[in-house]
N, C-alpha and C positions, 0 to 999 in steps of 0.2 A: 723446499722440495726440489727434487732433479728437473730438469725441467725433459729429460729423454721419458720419464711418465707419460707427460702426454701423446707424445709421438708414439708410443707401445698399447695406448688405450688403456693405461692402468688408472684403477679405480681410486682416486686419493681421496681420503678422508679427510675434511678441512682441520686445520689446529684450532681453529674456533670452536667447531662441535665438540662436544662432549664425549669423550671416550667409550666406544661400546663395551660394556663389561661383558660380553663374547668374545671379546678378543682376547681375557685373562685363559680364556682354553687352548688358545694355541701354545700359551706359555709349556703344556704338557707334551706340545708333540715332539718327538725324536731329540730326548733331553739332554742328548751332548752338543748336537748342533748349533750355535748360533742362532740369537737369536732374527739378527740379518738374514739369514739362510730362511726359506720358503719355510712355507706353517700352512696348515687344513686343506679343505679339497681347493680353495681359488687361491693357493700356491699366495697368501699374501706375508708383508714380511714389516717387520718395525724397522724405522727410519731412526735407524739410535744416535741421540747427539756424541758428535767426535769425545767428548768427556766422559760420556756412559761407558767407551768401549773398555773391554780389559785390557790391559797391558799390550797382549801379543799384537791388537788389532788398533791401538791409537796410531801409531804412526801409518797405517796401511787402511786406514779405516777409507776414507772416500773412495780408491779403485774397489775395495773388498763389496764394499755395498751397493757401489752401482752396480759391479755384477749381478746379481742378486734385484736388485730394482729393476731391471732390466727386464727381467724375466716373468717380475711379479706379475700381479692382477689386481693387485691389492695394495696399498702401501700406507701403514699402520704409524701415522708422529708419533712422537713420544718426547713430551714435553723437558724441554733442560731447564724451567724456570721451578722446578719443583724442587726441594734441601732432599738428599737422602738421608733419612739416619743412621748412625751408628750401627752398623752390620759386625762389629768387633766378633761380638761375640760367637753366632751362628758360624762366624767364618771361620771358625777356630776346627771346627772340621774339615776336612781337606775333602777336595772336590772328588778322588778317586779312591775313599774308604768307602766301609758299608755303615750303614746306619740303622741303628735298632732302637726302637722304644721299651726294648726290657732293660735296657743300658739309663741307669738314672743321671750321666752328663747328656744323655744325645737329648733325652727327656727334656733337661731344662735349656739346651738347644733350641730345640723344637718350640719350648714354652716362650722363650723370645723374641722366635722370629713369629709367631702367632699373632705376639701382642703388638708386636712394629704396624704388621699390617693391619691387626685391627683397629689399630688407633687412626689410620689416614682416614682422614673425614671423604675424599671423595673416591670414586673411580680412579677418575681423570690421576691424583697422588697414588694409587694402589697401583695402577697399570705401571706410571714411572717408577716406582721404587719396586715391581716386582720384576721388569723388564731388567732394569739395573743388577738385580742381586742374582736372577738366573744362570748366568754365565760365569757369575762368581763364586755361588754357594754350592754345596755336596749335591745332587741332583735330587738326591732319593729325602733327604730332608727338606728340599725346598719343595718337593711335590706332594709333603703329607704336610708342611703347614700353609699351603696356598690350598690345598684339599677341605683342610681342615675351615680355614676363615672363607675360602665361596660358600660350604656349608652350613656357617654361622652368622655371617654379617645379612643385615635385612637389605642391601641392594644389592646383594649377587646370591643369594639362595635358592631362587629358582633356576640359577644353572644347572646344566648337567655336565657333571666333572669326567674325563676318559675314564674306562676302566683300567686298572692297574695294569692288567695282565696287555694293554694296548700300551702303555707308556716302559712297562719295564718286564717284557716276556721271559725275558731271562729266568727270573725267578717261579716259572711256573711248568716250564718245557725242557724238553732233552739238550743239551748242550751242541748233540750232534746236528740236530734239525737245521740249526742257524746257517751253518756251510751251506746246506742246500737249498734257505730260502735266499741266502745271498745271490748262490748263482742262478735261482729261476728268476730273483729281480733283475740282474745285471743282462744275462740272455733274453730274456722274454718280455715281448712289450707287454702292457698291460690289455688284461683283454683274453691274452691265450693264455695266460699263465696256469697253471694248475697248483691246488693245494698240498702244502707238503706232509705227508702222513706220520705222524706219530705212532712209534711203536705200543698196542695197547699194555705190553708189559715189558721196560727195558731197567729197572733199578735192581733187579737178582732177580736169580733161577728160583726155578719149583722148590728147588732142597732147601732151599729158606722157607722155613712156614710162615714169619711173619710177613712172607711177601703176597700169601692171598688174599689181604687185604688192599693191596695197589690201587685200587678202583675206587674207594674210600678215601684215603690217605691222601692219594696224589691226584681226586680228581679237581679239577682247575677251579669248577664250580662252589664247593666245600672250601678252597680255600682261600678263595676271593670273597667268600661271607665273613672268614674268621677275621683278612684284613677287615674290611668293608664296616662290619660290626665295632672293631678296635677304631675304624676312621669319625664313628657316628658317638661314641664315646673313649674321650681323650682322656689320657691318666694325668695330664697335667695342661693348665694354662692359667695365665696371670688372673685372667676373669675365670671366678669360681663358675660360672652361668653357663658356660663351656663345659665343664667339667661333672659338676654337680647334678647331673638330670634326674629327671624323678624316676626313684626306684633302680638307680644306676649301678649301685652294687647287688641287691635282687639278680637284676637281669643278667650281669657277670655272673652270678652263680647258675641263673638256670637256664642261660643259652649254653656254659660247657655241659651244664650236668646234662642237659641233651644231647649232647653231641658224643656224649659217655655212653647212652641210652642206647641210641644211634649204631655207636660202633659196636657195644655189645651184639648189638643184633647181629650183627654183619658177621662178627665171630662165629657164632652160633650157626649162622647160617652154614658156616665155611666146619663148621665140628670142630670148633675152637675155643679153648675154655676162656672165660669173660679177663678184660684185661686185669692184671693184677696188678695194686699198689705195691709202689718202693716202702718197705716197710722201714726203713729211714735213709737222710741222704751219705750212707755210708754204702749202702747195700750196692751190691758193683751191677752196672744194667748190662743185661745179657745180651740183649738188643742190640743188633748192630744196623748202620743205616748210611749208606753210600749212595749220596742224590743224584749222582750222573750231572752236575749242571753246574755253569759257568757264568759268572758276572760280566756283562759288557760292561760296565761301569768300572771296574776294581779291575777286568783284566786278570781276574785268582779265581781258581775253581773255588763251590763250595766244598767246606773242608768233609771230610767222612770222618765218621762213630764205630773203628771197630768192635767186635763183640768185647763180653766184661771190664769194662773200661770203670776204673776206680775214681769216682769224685776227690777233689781235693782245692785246699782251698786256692782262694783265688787271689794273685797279686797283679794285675796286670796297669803299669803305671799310665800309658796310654789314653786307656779308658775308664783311668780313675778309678778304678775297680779294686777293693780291698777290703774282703772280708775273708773272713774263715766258715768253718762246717759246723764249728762249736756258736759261732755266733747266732748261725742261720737256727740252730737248732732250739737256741734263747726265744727265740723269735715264735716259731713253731710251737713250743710248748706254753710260751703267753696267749697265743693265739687260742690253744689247745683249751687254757684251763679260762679262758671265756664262754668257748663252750659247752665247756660242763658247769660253770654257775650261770649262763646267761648273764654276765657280769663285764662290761667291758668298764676300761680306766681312758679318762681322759686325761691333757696335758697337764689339769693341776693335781692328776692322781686323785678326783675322783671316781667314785662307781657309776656304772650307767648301766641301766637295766635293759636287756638284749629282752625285748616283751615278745607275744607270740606274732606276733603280726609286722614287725620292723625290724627285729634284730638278725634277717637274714639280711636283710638291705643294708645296714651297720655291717656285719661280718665281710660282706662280698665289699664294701668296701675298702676295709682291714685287710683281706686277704691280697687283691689286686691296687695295693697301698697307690693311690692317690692324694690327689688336696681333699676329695671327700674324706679320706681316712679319720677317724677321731683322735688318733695318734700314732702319726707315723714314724716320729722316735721308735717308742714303745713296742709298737707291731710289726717294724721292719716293713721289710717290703719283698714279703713270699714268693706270692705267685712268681713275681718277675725273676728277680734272682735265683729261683732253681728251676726257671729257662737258662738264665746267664751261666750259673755253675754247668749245665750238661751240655750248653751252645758251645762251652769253651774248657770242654771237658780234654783236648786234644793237645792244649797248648795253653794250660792256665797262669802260665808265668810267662805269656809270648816271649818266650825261648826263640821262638821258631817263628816269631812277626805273622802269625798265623790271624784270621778274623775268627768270628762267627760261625759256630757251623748253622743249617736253618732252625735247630728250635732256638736260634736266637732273634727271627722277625715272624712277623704276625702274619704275614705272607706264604710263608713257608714252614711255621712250626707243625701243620696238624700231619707233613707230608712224615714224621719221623714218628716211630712205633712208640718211641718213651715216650711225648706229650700225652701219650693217652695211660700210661702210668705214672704221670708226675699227676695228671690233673683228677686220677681216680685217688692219689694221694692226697690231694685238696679234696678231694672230694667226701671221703670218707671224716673229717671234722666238720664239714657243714650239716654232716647228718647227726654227728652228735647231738647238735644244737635241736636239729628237727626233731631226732630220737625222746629228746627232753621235754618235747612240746604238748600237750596234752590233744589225744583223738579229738575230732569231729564228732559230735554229736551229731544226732540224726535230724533235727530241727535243722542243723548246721547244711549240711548235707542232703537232705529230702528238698523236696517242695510236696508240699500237703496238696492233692487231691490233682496232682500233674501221674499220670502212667505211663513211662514209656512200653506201651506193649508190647510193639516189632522191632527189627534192627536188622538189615542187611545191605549188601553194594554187590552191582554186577560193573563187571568190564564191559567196553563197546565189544559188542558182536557175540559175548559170551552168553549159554544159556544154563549154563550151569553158576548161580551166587557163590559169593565168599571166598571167590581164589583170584588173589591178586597175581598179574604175572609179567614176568621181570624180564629182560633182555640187554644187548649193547646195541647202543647206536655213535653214530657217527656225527659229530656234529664240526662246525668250521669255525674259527675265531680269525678277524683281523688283526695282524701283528705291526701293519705300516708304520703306524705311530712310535715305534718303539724301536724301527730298525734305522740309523743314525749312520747318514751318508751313506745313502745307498739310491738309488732313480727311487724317482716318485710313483707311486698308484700303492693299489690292493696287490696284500701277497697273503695269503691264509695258511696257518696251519691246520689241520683236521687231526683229530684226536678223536679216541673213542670213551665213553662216560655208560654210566649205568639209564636205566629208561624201563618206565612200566606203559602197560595200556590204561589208557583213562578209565576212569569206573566213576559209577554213580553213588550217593549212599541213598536209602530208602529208609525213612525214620516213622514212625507211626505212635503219635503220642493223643493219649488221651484226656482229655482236660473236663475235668467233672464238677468243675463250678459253672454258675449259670451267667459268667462274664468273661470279657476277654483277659487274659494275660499272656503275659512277654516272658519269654524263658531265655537262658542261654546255653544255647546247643554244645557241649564237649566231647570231644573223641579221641580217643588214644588207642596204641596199638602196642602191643608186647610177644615174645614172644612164649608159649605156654611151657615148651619142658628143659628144662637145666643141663649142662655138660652130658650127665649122665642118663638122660632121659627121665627122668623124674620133674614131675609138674610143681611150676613153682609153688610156693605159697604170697602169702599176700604182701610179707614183710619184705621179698626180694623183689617178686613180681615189680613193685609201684615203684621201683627204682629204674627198672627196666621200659616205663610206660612212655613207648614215643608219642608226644602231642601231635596230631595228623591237620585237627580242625577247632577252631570256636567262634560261633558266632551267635547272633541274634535270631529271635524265632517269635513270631506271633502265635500264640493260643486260643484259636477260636472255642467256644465248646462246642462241648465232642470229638468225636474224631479228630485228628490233623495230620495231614501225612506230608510229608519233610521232604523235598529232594533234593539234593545238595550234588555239585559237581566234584570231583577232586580238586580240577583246576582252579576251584574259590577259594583253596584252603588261605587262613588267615597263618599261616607259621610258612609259606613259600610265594617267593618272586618265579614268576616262568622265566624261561631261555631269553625272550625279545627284554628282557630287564638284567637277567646276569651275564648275557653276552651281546648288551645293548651297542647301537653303532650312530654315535651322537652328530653324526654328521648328517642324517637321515631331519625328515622337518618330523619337526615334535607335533603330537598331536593336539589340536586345539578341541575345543567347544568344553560342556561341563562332563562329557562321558567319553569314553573311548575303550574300544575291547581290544583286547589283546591277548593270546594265547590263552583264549577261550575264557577267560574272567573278564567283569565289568570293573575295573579302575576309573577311581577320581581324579581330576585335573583342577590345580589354580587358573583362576585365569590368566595369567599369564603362560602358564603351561606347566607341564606333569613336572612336580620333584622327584626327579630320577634319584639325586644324591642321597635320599632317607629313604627311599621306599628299593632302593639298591641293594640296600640293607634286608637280608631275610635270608631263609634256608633255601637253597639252590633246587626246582622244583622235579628238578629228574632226579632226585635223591632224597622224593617224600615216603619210596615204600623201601625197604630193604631188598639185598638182593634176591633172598631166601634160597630154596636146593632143588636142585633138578626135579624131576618130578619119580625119578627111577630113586633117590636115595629118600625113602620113606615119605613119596609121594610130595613132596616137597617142606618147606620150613611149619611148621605148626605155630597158630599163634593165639592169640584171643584178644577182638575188636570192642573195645566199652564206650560206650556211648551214656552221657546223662544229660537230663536239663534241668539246670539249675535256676531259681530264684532271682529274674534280674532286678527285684528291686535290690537284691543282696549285692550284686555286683558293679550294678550300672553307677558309671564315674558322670557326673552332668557337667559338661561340657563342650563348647564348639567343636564339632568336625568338619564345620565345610568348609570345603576344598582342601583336604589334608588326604594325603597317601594313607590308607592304615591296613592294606594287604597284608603283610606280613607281620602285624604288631605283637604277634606272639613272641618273638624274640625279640624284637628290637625296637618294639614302642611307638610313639608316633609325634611326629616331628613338632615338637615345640609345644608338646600337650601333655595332660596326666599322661599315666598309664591308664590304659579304656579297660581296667579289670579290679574291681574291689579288693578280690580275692588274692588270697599267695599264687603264686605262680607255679604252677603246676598242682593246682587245686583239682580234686580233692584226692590228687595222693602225694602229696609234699608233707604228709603225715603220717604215722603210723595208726592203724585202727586197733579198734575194741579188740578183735581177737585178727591179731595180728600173725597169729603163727596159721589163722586159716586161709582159704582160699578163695579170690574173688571171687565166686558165686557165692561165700555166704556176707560180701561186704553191700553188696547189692540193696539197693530200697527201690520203691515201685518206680519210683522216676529216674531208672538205671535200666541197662543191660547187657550184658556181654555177652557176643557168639561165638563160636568156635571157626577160625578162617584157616585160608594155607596163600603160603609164598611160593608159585611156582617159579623157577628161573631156566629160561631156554638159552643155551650158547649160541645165540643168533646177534650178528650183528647187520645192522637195518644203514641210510643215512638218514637225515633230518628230510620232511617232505619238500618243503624249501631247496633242500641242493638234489633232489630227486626231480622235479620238476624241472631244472636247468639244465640235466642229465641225460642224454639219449641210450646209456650204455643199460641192455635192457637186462644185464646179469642182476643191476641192481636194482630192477623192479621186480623181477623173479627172488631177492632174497624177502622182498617187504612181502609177496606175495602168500612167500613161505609160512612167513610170520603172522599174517591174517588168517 
């Protein structure tokens, strides 16, 4: 160790101790830097042996890191008696490309640097050999397979990994912002600094219709779930146990078909007809999408989608890349004709029966081709490759040394208008499958002598039920971690995002056995009338049915009346978890609230990493329409309770995150739901051409609500309170 440590008062870690697997999180901050160069709030830094450095830095290695020691507070060994392995192949990407997991070479990339670090039996080998390969490997591959293995190995899972949008901002903000958080860090000490404002809409003007959904598309929250969900289920690693989770192609299908649900609404709300499928990948996308934003890493803007831009096939030697449109189409119509027999083929060609209850979970596996896949010969691999055909729709024979554009990462794909007509294109053959599946019977669907009789939600302060109402607010994210040589502290950007007022739901169910039962509470939300103002029927309606809530419910007899918060909902993480700041101390004991829900904690402390995982909870109600255009969005709220002997999975929960397991399940367990996902309208009913009030049974309900949306933008109360500027307690004022 230097010995100018101790004269500086820095903190050294003996070589003897055992390495803190906290210190695998600094690996993430400001990923171009060195890893000599200061790391987390006490500025500490690894002691890298002269052999570890890279090239530039072996011969200059001892003046380069006493600087740097010097300064520390902290100073991280990092053992040189450990063998590194074979990093051949991971390396074979270059440190200043982009890296995409719909790309099947970055894939098996990824899949080896996974297994390297899985395989190191301790810390103490994980920290040196990820210490070692950080400065060498592509940054953005070495941050989703060290992402990936703290989230999977059992002595580092109870980390909490940065968020994305804190290690590589680039990919979620305006290109322009970055000049000027540059210069408020380099001018301004920490302390006076001010947030730098994000324009609420800079990717096109008004005369773009597809750009009134910008709030949707490109809000940061939205698409740090689609990462976040993609980091909690990987398409590929050496261990099947990684890959394979329970119900794992299900949930691919019904966290997008949500998100299909979702954005239809949003359409609607905006008087926009629901998104349309590419009726094949020949059809030219009319869709144009120019992301405004620039890679620090690659140093190359992302590339732009001008409008009718023609698929074709793809040669790109690079990226291995080589297939054609006739091939994809092979692929699509085996896909196809599985789900019209319910018949899938396996590797030795034979049949395997797609039954009603598992054969979405086989297909969503098929569809988003992984090692789960039954055979991924045979089935190709869809989903991913026509993100790959439209991400490199621009430059499919890198003519032009061109990358990616964003529907080519999972980061940035939902930010472009096609993703949501490539995946209503996926989406439409899953329903094949469902279409084929026989109704619910009422047995299925009732619970015998349960009535739901009431059903309604108010907002805070509101005296009038049933009008949910929408607004902008302002909210801050830290970018420090992400901004690479530049002074140290907090610099934020502020952006503005969608925000409702909280509401209550009011449930009153009657229970007319003379014992207790357990039900489980469902709710969903749809919009009621179609493009043209005609009320849906029941066959479109349940395609349209956003999951809001599900949970557990006690049935005393008699009366029971229900009161559920929004903020409990099980399908959303709040703000202090999607725009979490991991340097803050984690909260201990068995309980802790936060943004107003009661959340579970290990003891060791909260798994941020899986419970990360969920729909972004200022984006649980749709925008809907002012209140002047037809009094605002019309919808209709259903509520059932269903049968939990029927549903209830038995098994350990304690100490397990399961806030949000509507979408994304719950960490290293079943799924906690019997049933299909998105039960009970993940099926067509008995008279399907009629209309929810006549699908209804006594232990149902549906009301008639409305979405109102005010053009009010508010800030978070949080950066209100540290605020003296009283304009901006006169807009919240407004707003109450």
């Amino acid at each position: 160790m230097p010995i100018v440590a101790s004269l500086f008062g820095v903190v050294i870690v003996s070589t003897s101790e055992m390495a803190k697997k906290e210190n695998l999180l600094l690996l993430f901050d400001r990923p171009q830097e060195p890893v000599f160069v200061e790391k987390g709030p006490k500025n500490a830094v690894f002691d890298v042996p002269s052999k570890f450095l890279p090239d530039r830095f072996k011969g200059i290695g001892t003046e380069v890191q006493s600087t740097f020691s010097e300064r520390a507070q902290e100073i991280i060994p990092v053992r040189d008696d450990i063998s590194i392995p074979d990093l051949k192949i991971p390396l074979s990407l270059g440190r200043h490309e982009q890296f995409s997991l719909f790309i099947p070479r970055h894939r098996r990339l990824a899949a080896t640097l996974i297994d390297i670090f899985m395989k190191l039996k301790t810390i103490d080998e994980l920290q040196t050999v990820a210490v070692y390969a950080r400065d060498r490997l592509n940054p953005f591959l070495f941050n989703y397979a060290l992402s990936v293995v703290i989230l999977h190995r059992e002595d580092t899972k109870d980390l909490n990994i940065p968020l994305f949008i804190e290690s590589f901002p680039e990919k979620f903000l305006d290109s322009k912002v970055f000049a000027r958080i540059r210069e408020e860090a380099f001018l301004v000490p920490e302390g006076l600094r001010k947030p730098i404002e994000i324009p609420k809409s800079y990717t096109a003007s008004d005369e773009e219709i597809e750009h009134k959904l910008w709030y949707f598309r490109e809000d940061v929250g939205v698409n740090l779930h689609h990462w976040h969900w993609h980091l909690v289920y990987p398409y590929e690693a050496f261990s099947n146990l990684i890959v394979a989770k329970h119900r794992r192609g299900e949930l691919f299908y019904y966290m997008h078909e949500q998100i299909m649900a979702r954005y239809n609404a949003e359409r609607l709300s905006n008087r926009m007809e629901r998104a349309k499928p590419f009726s094949s990948l020949r059809e030219t996308i009319s869709e144009a999408y120019f992301p405004k934003m620039s890679s620090n890493i690659t140093s190359r803007a992302w590339p732009a989608r001008p409008s009718n831009v023609q698929l074709t096939d793809l040669n790109r030697g690079l990226d291995e890349i080589k297939i054609t449109i006739s091939e994809m189409e092979t692929f699509i119509d085996r896909f196809k004709l599985a789900c019209e027999e319910s018949l899938a083929r396996d590797p030795n060609g034979d049949k395997v029966h797609l039954d009603d209850y598992n054969g979405i979970d086989m297909l969503g596996n098929m569809m988003e081709s992984s090692t789960a896949s039954i055979d991924r010969d045979y089935y190709g691999d869809i989903h991913n490759m026509g993100h790959v055909f439209m991400a490199f729709a621009h430059d499919p024979e890198h003519r032009h040394l061109e990358s990616f554009g964003v529907l080519g990462e999972s980061a940035t794909a939902i930010r472009d208008p096609a993703f949501y007509r490539w995946h209503a294109f996926i989406d439409q053959y899953f329903q094949i499958h469902k279409e084929k599946l026989r109704p619910y019977n009422e047995k299925e669907i009732g619970y015998d002598s349960i009535v739901l009789s009431s059903f309604e939600f108010k907002t805070d302060g509101d005296v009038e039920p049933n009008i949910f109402n929408t607004f902008w607010q302002q909210s801050d994210v830290d970018l420090s971690r992400g901004m690479d040589f530049l002074p140290r502290g907090n610099i934020y950007a502020r952006f503005s995002h969608l925000q409702h007022i909280p509401f209550i739901y009011t449930i009153k169910v009657m229970n007319n056995r003379n014992v207790q039962n357990r039900g489980t509470v469902r709710i969903f939300l749809a919009p009621k009338f179609d493009e043209e103002g005609k009320e849906f029927k029941f066959a479109e309606m349940r395609l349209l049915m956003m999951e809001m809530d599900r949970f557990e419910a006690n049935l005393h007899p008699g009366e029971n009346v229900i009161r559920r918060k929004s903020t409990e909902s099980t399908v959303t993480i709040p703000y202090e978890q999607t725009f979490r700041n991991i340097d803050k101390d984690r909260p201990g004991g068995d309980q802790q609230q936060a943004g107003g829900r009661l959340q579970e904690f290990s003891r060791e402390g909260y798994a941020y990493d899986f419970c990360g995982c969920g729909w972004p909870h200022h984006m649980l109600v749709p925008r809907g329409a002012p209140e002047s255009d037809n009094g605002g969005l019309a919808c209709q709220l259903f509520a059932m309770v269903s049968n939990f002997d029927d549903d209830h999975v038995e098994q350990d929960l304690t100490g397990t995150c399961r806030n949000a397991m509507a979408y994304c399940g719950i960490r290293d367990r079943l799924y906690p739901d019997k049933r299909n996902m998105g039960f009970p309208f993940d099926r067509k009913a008995t008279k399907n051409d009629g209309s929810l009030q006549e699908f209804l049974l006594p232990n149902m309900n549906a009301i008639d609500c409305k979405i109102i949306f005010k053009d009010t933008t508010v800030e978070r109360a949080s950066q209100r309170n540290s605020n003296s500027d009283e304009k901006n307690k006169n807009k919240d004022n407004e707003l109450d």
